[in-house]
Phi, psi and omega in degrees: 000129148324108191277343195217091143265113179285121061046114199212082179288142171214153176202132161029080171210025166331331188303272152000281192308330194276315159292018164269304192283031177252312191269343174257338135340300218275335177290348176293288154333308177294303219272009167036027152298130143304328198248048183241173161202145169266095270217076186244119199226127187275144164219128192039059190260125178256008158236214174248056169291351217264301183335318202272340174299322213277313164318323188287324193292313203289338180258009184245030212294345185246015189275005181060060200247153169220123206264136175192158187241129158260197169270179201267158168112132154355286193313284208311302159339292163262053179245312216266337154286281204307317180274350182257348204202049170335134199193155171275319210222137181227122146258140172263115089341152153240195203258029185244016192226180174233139163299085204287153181319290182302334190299321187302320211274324186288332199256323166278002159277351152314290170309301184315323178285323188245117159318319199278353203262127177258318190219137169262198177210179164201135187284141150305133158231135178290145213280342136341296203273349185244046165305173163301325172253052169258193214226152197284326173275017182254311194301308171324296214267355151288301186314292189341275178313354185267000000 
């Protein structure tokens, strides 16, 4: 068992996946957890996503990533990580996104610190609203809310 799996449903998202499992590597790293694996499971992908896990894996050979298919739809994805990859503790992403350094390392201290606490969370913020003009207090009020 695993204390830490991350999750990575992807459908058609080549553009995309190698810099997410690029951006959940290096947060993977901050959080200096030993006991992890990255779970990236394609479903009914009609381009070349499974190509681009697989380029992220041959050149990441120490990110402990893992390629596995499901039936088509999210849920079945992540069912098919839950069921394959037993963990005390599971993040899910999605594969359109960049991972900040810090959200993993932020969301298990959370879970650590409060026993009683089952599940966390972290907001998307679009890389649009964290422009030049934003402004210190919209930057404040994204952490804050994060």
């Amino acid at each position: 068992m695993y204390r830490l799996v991350v999750g990575l449903p992807v459908k058609n998202e080549e553009v995309n996946v190698y810099k997410t499992l690029k951006s959940i590597n290096e947060a993977l790293i901050y959080t200096r957890e030993k006991s992890y694996r990255i779970a990236v499971c394609v479903n009914n992908c009609t381009d070349n996503t499974e190509y681009e896990v697989r380029k992220f894996m041959n050149d990441n050979k120490k990110a402990n990533c893992v390629l596995i298919k499901s039936r088509s739809g999210l849920v079945n994805a992540q069912r098919k990580i839950v069921n394959l990859f037993p963990a005390k503790i599971y993040v899910f992403s999605d594969a359109d996104c960049i991972v900040e350094k810090r959200s993993i390392k932020l969301l298990l201290d959370e879970l650590y610190k409060n026993k009683n606490t089952i599940v966390a969370y972290a907001k998307t913020v679009s890389f649009v609203k964290l422009g030049e003009n934003t402004t210190t207090a919209e930057k404040i009020g994204i952490l804050y809310d994060s």
